[in-house]
mmCIF file as Biopython writes it, N, C-alpha, C and O atoms, coordinates in Angstrom:
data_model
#
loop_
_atom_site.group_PDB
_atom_site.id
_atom_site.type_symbol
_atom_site.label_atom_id
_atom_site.label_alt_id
_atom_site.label_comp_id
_atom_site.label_asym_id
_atom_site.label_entity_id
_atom_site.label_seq_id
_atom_site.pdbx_PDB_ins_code
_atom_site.Cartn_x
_atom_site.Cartn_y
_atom_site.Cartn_z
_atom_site.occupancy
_atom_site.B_iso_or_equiv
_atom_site.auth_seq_id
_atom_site.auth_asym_id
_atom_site.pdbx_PDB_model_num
ATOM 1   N N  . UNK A ? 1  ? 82.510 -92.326  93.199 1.0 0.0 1  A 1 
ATOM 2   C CA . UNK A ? 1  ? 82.866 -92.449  91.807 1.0 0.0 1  A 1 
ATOM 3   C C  . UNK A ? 1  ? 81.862 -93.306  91.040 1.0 0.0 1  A 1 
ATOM 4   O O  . UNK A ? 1  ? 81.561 -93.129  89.859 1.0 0.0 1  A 1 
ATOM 5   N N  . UNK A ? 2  ? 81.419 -94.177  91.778 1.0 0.0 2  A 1 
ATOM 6   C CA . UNK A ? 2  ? 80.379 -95.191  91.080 1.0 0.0 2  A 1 
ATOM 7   C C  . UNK A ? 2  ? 79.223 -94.655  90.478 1.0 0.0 2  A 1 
ATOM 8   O O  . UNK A ? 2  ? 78.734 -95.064  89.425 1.0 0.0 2  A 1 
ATOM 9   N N  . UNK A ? 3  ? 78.821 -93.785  91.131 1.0 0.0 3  A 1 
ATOM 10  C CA . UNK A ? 3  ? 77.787 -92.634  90.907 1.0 0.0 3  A 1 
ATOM 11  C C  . UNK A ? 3  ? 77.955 -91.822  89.522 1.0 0.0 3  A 1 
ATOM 12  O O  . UNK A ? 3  ? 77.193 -91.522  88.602 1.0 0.0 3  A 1 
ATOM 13  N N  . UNK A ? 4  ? 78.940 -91.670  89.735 1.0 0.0 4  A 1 
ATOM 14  C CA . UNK A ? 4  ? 79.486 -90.476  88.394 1.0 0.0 4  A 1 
ATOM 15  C C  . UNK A ? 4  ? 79.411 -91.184  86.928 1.0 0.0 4  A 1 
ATOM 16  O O  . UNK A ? 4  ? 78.897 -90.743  85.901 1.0 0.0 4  A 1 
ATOM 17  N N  . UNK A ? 5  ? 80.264 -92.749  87.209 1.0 0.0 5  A 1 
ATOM 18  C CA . UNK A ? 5  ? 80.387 -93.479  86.330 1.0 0.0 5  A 1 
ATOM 19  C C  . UNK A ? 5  ? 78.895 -93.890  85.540 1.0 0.0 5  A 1 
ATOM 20  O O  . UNK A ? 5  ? 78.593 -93.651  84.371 1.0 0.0 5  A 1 
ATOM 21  N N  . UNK A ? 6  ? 78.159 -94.521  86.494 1.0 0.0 6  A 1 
ATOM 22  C CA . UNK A ? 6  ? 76.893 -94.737  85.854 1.0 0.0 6  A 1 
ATOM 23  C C  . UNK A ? 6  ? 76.269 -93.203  85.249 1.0 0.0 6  A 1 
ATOM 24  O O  . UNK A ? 6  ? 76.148 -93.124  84.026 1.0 0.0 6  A 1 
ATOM 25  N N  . UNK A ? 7  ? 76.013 -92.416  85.802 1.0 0.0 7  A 1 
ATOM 26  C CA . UNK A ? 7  ? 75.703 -90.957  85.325 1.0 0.0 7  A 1 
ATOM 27  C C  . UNK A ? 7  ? 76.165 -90.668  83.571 1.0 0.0 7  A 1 
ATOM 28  O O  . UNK A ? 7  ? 75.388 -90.280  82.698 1.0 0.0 7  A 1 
ATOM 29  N N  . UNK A ? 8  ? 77.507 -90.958  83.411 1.0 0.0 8  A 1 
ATOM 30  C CA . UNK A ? 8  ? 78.174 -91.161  82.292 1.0 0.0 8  A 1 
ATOM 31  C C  . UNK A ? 8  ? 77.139 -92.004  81.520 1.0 0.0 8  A 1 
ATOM 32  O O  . UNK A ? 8  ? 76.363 -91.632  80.640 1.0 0.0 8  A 1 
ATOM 33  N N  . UNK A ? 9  ? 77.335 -93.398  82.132 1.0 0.0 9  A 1 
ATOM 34  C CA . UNK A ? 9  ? 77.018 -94.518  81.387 1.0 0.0 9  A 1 
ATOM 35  C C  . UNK A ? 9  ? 75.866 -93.984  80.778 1.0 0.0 9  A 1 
ATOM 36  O O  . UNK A ? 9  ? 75.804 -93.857  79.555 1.0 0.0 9  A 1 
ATOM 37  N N  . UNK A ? 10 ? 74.630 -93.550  81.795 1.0 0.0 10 A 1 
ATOM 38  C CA . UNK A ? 10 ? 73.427 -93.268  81.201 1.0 0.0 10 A 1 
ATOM 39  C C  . UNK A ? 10 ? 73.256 -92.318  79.958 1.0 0.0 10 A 1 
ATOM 40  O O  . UNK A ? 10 ? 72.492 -92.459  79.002 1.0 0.0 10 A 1 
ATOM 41  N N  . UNK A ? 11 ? 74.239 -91.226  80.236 1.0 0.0 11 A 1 
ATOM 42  C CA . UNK A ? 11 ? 73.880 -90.220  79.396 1.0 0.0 11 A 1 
ATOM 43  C C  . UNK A ? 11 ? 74.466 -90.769  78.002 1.0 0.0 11 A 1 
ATOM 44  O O  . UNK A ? 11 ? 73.827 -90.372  77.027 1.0 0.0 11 A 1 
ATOM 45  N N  . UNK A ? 12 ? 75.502 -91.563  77.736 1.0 0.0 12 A 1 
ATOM 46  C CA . UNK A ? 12 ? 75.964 -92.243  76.986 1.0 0.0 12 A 1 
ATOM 47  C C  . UNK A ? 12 ? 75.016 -93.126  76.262 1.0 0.0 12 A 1 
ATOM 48  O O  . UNK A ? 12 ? 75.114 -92.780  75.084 1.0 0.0 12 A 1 
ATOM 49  N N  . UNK A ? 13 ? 74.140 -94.097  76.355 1.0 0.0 13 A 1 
ATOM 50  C CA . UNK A ? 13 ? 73.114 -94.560  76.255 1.0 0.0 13 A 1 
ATOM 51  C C  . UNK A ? 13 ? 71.696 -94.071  76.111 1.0 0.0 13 A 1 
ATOM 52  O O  . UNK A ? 13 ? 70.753 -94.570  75.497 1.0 0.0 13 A 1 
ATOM 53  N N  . UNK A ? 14 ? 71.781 -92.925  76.860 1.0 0.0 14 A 1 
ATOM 54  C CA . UNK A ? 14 ? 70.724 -91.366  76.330 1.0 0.0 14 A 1 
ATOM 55  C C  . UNK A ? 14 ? 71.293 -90.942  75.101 1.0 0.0 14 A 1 
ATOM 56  O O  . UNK A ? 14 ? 70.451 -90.868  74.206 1.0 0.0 14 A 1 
ATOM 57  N N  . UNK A ? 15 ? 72.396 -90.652  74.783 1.0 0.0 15 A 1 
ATOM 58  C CA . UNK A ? 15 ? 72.445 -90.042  73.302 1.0 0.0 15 A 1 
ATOM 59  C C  . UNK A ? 15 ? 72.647 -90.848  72.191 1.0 0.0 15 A 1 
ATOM 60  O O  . UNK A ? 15 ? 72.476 -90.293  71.105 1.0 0.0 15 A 1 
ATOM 61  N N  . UNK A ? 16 ? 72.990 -92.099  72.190 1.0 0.0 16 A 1 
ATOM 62  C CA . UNK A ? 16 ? 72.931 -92.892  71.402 1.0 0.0 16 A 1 
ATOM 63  C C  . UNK A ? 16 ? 70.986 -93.376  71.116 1.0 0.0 16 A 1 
ATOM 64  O O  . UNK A ? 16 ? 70.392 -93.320  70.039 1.0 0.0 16 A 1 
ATOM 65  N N  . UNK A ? 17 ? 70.548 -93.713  72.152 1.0 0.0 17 A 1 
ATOM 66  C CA . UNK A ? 17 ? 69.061 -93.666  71.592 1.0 0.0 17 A 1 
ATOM 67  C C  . UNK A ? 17 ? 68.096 -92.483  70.855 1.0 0.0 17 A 1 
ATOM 68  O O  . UNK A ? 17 ? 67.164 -92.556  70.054 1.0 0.0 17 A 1 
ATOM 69  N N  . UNK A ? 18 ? 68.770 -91.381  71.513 1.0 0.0 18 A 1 
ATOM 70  C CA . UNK A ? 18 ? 68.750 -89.977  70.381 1.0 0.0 18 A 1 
ATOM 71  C C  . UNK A ? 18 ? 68.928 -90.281  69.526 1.0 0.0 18 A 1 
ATOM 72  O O  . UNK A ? 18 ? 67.956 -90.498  68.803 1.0 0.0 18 A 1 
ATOM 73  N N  . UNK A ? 19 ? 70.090 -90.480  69.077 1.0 0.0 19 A 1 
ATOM 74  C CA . UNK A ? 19 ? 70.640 -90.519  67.771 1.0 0.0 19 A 1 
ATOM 75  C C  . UNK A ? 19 ? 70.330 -91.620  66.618 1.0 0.0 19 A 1 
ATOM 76  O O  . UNK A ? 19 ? 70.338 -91.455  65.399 1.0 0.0 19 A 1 
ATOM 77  N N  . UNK A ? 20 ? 70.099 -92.598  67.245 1.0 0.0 20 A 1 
ATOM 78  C CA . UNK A ? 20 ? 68.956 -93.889  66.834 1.0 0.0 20 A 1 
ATOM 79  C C  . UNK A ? 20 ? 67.403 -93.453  66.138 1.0 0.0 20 A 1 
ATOM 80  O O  . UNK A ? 20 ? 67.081 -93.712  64.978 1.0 0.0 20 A 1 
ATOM 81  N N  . UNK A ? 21 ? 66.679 -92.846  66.987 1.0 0.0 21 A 1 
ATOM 82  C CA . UNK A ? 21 ? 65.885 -91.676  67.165 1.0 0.0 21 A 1 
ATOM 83  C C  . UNK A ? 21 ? 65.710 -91.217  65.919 1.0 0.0 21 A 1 
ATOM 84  O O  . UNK A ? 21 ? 64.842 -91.652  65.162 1.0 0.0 21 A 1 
ATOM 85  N N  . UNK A ? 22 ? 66.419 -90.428  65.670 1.0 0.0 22 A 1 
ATOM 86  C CA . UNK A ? 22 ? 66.794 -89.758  64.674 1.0 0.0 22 A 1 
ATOM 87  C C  . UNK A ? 22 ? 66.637 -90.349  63.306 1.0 0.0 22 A 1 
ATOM 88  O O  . UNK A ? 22 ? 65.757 -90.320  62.446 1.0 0.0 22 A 1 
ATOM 89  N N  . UNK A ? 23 ? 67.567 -90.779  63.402 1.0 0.0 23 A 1 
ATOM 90  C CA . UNK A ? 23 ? 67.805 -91.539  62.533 1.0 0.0 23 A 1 
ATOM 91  C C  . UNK A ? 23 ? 66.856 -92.492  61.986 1.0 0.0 23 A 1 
ATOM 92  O O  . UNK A ? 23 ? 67.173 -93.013  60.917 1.0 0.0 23 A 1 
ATOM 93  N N  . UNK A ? 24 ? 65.695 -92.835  62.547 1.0 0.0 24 A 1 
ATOM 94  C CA . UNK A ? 24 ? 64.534 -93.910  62.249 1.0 0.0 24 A 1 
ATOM 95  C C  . UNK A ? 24 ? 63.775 -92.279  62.050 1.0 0.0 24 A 1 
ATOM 96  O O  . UNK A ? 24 ? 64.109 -91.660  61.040 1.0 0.0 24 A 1 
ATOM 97  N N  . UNK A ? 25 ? 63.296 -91.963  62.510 1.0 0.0 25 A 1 
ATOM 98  C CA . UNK A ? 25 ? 62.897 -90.359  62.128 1.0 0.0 25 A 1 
ATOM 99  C C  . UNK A ? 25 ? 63.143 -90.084  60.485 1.0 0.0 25 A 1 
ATOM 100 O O  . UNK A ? 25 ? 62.183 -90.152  59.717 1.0 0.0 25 A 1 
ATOM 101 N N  . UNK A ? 26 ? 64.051 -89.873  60.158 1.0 0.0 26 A 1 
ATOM 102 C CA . UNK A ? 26 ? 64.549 -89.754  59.462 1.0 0.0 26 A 1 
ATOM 103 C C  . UNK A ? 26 ? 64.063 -90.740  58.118 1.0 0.0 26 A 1 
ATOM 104 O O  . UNK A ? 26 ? 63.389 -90.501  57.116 1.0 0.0 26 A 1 
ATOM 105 N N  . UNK A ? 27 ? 64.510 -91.522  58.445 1.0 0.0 27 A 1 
ATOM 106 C CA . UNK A ? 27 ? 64.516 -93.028  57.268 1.0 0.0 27 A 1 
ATOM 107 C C  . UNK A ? 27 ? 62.783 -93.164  57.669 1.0 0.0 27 A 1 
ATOM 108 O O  . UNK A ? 27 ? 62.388 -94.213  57.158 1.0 0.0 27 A 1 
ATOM 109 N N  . UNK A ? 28 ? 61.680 -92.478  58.380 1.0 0.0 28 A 1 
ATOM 110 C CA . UNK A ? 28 ? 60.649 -92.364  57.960 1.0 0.0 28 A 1 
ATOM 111 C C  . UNK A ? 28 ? 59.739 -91.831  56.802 1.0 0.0 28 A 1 
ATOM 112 O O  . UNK A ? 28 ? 58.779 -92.242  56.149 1.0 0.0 28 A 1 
ATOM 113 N N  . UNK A ? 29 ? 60.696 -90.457  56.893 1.0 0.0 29 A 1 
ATOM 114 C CA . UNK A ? 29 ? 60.457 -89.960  55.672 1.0 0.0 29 A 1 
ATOM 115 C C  . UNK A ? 29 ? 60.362 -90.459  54.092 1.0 0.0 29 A 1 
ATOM 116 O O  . UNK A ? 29 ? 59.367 -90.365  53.375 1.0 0.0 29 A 1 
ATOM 117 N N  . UNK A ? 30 ? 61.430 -90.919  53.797 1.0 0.0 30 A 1 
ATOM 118 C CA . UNK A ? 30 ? 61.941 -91.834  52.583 1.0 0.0 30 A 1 
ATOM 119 C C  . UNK A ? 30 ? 61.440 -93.263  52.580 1.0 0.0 30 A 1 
ATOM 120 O O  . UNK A ? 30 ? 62.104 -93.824  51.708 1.0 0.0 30 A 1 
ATOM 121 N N  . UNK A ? 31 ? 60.534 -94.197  53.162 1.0 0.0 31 A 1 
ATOM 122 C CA . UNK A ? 31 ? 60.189 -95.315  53.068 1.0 0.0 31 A 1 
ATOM 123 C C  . UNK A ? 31 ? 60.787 -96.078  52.018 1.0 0.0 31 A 1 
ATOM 124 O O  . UNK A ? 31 ? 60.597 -95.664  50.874 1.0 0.0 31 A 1 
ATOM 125 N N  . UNK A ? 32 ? 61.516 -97.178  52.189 1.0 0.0 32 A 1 
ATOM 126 C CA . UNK A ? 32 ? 62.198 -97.970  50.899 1.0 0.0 32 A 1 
ATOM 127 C C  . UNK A ? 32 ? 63.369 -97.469  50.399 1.0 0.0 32 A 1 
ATOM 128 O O  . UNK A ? 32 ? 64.047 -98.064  49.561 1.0 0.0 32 A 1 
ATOM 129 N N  . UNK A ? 33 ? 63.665 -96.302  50.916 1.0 0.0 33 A 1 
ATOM 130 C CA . UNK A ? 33 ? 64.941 -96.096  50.436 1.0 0.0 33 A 1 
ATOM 131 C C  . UNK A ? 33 ? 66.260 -96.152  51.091 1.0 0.0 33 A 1 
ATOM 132 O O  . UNK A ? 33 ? 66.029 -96.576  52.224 1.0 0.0 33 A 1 
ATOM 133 N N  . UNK A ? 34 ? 67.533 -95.941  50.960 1.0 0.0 34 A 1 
ATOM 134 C CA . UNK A ? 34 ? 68.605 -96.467  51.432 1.0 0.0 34 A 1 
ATOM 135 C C  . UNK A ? 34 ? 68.775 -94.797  52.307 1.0 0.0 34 A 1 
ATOM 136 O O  . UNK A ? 34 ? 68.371 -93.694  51.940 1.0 0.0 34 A 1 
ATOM 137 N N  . UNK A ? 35 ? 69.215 -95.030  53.032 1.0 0.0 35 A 1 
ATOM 138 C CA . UNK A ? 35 ? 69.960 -94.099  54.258 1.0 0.0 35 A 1 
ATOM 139 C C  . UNK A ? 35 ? 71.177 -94.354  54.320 1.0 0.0 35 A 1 
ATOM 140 O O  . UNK A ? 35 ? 71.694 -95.463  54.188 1.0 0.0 35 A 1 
ATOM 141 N N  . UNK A ? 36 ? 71.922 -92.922  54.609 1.0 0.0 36 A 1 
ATOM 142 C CA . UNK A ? 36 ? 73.431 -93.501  54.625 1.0 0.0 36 A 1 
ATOM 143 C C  . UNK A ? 36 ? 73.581 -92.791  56.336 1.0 0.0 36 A 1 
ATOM 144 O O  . UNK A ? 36 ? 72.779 -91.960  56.761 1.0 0.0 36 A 1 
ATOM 145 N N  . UNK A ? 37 ? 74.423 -93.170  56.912 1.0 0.0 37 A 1 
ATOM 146 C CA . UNK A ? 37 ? 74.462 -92.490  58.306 1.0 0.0 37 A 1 
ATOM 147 C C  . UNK A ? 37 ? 76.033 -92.229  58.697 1.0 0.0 37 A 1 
ATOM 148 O O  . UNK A ? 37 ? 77.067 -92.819  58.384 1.0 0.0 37 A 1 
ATOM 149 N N  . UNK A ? 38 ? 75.870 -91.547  59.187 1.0 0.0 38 A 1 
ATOM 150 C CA . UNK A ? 38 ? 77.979 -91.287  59.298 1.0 0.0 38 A 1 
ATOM 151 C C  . UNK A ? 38 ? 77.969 -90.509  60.694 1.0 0.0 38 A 1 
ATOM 152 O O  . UNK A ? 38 ? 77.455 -89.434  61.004 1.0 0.0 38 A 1 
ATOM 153 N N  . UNK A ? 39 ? 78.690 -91.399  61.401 1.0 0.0 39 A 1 
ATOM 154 C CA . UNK A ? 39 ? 79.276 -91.069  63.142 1.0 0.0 39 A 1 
ATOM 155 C C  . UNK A ? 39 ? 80.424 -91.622  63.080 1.0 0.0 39 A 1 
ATOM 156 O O  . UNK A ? 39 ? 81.066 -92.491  62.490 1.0 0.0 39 A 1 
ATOM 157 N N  . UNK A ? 40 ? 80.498 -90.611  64.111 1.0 0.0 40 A 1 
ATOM 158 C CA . UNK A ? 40 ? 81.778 -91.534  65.239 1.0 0.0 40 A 1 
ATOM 159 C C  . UNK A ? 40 ? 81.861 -92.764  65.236 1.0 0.0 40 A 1 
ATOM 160 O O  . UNK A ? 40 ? 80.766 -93.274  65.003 1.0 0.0 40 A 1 
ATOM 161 N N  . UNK A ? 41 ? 82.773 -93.577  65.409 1.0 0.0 41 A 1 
ATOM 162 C CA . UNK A ? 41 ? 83.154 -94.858  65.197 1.0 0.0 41 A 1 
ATOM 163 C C  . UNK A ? 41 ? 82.676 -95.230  67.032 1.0 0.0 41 A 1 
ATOM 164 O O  . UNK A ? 41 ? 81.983 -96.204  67.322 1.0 0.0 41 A 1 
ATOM 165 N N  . UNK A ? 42 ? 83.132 -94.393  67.909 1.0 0.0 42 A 1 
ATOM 166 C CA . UNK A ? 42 ? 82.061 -94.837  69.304 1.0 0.0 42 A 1 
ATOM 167 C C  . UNK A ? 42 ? 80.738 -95.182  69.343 1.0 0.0 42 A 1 
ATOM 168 O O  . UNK A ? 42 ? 80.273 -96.106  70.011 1.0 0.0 42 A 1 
ATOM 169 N N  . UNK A ? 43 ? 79.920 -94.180  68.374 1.0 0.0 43 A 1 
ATOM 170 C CA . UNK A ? 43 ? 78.733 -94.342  68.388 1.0 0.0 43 A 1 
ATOM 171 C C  . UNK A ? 43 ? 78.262 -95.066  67.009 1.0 0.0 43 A 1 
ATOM 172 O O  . UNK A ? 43 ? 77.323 -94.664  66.323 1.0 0.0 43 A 1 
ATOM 173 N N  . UNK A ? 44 ? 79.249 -96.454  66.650 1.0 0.0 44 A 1 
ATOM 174 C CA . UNK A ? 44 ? 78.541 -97.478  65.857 1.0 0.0 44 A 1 
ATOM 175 C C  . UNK A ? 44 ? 78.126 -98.919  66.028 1.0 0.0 44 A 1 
ATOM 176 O O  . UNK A ? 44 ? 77.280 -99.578  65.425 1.0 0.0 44 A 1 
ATOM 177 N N  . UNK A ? 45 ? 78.779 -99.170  66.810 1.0 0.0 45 A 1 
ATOM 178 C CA . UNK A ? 45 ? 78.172 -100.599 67.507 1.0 0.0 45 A 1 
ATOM 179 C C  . UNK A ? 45 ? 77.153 -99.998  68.529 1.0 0.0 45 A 1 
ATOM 180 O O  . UNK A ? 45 ? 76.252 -100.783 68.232 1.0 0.0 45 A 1 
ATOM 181 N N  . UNK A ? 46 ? 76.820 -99.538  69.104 1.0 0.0 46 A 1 
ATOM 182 C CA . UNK A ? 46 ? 75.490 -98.919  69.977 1.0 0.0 46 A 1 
ATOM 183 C C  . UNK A ? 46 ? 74.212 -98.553  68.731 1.0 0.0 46 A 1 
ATOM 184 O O  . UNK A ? 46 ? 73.114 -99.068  68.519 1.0 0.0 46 A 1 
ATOM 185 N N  . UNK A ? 47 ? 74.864 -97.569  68.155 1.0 0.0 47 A 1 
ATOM 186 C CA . UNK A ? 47 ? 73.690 -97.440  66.880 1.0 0.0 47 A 1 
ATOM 187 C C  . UNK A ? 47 ? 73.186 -98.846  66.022 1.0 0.0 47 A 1 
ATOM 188 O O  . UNK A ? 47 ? 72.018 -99.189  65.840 1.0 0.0 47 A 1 
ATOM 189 N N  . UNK A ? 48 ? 74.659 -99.681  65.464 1.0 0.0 48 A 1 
ATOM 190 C CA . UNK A ? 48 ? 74.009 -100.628 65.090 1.0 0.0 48 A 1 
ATOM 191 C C  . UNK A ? 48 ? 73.429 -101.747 65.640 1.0 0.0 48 A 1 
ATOM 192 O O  . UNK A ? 48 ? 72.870 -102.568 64.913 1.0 0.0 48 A 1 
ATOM 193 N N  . UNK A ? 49 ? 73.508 -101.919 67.139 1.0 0.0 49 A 1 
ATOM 194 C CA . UNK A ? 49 ? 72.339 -102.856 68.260 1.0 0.0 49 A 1 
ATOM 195 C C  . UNK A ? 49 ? 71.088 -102.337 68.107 1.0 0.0 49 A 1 
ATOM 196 O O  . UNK A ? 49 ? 70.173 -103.146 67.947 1.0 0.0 49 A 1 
ATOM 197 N N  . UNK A ? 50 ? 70.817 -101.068 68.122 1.0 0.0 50 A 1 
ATOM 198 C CA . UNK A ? 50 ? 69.735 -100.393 68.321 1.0 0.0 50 A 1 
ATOM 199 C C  . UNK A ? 50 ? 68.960 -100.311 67.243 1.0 0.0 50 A 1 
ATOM 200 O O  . UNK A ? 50 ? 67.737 -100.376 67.368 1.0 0.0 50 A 1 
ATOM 201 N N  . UNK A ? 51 ? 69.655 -100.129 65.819 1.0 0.0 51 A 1 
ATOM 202 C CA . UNK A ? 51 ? 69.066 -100.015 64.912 1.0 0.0 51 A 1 
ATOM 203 C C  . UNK A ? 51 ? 68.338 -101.370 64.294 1.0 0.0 51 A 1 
ATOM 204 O O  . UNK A ? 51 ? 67.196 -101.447 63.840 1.0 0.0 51 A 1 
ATOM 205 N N  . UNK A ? 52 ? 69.035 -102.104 64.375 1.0 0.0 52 A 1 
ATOM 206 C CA . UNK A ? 52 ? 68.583 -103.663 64.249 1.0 0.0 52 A 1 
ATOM 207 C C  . UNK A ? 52 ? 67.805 -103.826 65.288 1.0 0.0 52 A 1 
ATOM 208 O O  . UNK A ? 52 ? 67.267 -104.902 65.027 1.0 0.0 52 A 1 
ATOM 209 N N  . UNK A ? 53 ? 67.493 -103.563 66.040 1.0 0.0 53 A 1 
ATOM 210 C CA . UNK A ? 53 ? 65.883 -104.105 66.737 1.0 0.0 53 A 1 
ATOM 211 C C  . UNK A ? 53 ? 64.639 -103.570 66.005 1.0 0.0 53 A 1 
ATOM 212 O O  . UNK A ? 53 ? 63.521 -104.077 65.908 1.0 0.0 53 A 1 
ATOM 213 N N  . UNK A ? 54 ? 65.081 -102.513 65.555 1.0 0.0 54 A 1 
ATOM 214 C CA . UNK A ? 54 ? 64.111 -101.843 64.353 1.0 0.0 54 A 1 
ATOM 215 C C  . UNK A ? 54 ? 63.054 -102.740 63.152 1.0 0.0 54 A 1 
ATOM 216 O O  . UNK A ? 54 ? 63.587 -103.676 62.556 1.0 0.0 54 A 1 
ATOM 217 N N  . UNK A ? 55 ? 61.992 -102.500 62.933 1.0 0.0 55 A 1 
ATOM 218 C CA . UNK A ? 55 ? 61.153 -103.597 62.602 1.0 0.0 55 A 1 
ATOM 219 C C  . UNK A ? 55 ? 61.868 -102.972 60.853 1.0 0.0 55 A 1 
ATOM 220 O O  . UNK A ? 55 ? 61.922 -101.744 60.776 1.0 0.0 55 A 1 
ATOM 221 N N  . UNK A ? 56 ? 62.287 -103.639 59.779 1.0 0.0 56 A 1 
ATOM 222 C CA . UNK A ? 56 ? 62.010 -103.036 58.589 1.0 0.0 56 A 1 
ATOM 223 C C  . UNK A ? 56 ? 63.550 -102.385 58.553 1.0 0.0 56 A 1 
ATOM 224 O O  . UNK A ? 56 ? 63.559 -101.366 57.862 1.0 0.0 56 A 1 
ATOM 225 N N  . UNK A ? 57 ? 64.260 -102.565 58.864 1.0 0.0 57 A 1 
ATOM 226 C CA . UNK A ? 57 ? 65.251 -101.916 59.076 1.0 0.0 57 A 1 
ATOM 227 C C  . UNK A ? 57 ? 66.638 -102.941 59.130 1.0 0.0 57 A 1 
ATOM 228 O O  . UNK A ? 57 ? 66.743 -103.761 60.043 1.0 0.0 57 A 1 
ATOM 229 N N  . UNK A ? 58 ? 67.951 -102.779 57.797 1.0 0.0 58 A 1 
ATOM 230 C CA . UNK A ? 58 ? 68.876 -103.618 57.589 1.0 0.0 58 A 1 
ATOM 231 C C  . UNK A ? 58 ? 69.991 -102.730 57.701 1.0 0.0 58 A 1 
ATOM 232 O O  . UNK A ? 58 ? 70.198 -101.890 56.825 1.0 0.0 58 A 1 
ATOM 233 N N  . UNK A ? 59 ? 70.665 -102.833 58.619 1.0 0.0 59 A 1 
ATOM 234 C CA . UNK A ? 59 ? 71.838 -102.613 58.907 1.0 0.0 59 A 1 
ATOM 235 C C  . UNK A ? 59 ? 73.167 -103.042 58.102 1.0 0.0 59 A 1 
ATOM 236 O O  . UNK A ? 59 ? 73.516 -104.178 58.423 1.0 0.0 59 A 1 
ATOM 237 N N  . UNK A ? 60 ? 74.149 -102.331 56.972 1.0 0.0 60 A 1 
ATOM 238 C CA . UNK A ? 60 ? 74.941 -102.415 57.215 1.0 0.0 60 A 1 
ATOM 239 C C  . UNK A ? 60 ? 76.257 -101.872 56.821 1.0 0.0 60 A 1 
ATOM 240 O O  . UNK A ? 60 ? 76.356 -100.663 56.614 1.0 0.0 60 A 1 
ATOM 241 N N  . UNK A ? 61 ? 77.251 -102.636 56.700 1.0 0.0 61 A 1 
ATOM 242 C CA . UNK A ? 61 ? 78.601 -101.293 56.442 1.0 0.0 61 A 1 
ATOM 243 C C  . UNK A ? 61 ? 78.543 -101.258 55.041 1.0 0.0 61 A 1 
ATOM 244 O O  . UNK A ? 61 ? 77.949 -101.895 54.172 1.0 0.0 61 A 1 
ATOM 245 N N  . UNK A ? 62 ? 79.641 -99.969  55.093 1.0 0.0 62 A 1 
ATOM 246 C CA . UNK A ? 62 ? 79.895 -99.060  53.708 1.0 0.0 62 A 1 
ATOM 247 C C  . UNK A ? 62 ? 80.810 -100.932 52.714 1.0 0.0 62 A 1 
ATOM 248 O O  . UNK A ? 62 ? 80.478 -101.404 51.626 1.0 0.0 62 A 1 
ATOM 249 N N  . UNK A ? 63 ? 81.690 -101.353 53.494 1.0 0.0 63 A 1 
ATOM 250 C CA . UNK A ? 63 ? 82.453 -102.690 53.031 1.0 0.0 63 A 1 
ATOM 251 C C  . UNK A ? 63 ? 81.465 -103.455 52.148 1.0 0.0 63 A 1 
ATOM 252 O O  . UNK A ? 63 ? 81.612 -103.838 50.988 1.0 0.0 63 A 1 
ATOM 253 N N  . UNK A ? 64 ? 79.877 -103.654 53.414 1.0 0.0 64 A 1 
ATOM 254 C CA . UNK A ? 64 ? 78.832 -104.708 52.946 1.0 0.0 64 A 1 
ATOM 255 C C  . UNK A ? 64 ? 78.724 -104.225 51.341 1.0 0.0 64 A 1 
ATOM 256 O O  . UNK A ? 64 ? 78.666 -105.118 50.496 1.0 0.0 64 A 1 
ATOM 257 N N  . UNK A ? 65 ? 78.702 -103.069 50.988 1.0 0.0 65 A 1 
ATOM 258 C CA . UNK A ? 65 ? 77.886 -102.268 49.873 1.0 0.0 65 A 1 
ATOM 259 C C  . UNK A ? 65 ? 78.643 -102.286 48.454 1.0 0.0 65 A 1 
ATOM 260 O O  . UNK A ? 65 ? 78.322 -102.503 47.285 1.0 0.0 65 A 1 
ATOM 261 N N  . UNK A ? 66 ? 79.914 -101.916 49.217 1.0 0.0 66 A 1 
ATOM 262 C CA . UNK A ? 66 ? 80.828 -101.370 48.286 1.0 0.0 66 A 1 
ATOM 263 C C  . UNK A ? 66 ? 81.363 -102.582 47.285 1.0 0.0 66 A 1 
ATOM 264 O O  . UNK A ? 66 ? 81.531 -102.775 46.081 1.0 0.0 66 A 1 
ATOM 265 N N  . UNK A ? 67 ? 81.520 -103.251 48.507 1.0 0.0 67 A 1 
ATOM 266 C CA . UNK A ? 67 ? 82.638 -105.024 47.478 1.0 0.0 67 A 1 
ATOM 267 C C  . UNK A ? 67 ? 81.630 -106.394 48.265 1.0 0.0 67 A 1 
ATOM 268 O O  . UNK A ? 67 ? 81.958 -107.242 49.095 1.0 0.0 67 A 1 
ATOM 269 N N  . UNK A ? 68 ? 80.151 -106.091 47.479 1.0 0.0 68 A 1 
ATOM 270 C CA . UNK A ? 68 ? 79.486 -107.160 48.000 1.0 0.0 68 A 1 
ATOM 271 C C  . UNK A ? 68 ? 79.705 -108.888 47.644 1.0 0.0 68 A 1 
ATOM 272 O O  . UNK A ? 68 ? 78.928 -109.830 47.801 1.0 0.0 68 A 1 
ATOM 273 N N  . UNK A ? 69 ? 81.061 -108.836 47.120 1.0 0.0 69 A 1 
ATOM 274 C CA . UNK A ? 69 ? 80.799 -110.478 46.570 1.0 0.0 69 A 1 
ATOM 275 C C  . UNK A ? 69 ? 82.157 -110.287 47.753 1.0 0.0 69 A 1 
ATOM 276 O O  . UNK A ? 69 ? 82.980 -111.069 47.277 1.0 0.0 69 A 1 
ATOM 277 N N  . UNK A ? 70 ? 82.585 -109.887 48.580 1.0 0.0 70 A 1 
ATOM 278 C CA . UNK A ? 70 ? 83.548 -110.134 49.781 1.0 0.0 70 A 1 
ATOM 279 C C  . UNK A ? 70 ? 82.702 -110.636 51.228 1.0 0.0 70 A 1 
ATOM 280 O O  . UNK A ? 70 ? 83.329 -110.869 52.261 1.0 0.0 70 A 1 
#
């Protein structure tokens, strides 16, 4: 089972750096401008570790944006 589990784990951690990936891909195009990104709520604390190691790159929620004096 241990086997299987990590197998999971990895591929789990494989598609989130995809999707990271992407997503900097992406927000290449547009330099300086705002990106909006919309997942799964699984794949947002993984995206947002990942994305924040990103040089140039500020992470944050729809909350941060919406009602910024909160």
């Amino acid at each position: 089972m241990a086997g299987e589990f990590a197998f999971l784990r990895d591929q789990w951690e494989d598609r989130n750096r995809i999707m990271a990936d992407n997503i900097m891909a992406q927000a290449a195009k547009y330099p300086g401008r705002r990106l909006v990104v919309i997942c799964g709520v699984d794949h947002k604390y993984a995206l947002r570790d990942l994305l924040a190691k990103e040089p140039g790159v500020k992470v944050l929620e729809y909350y941060e944006i919406a009602n910024p004096s909160k």
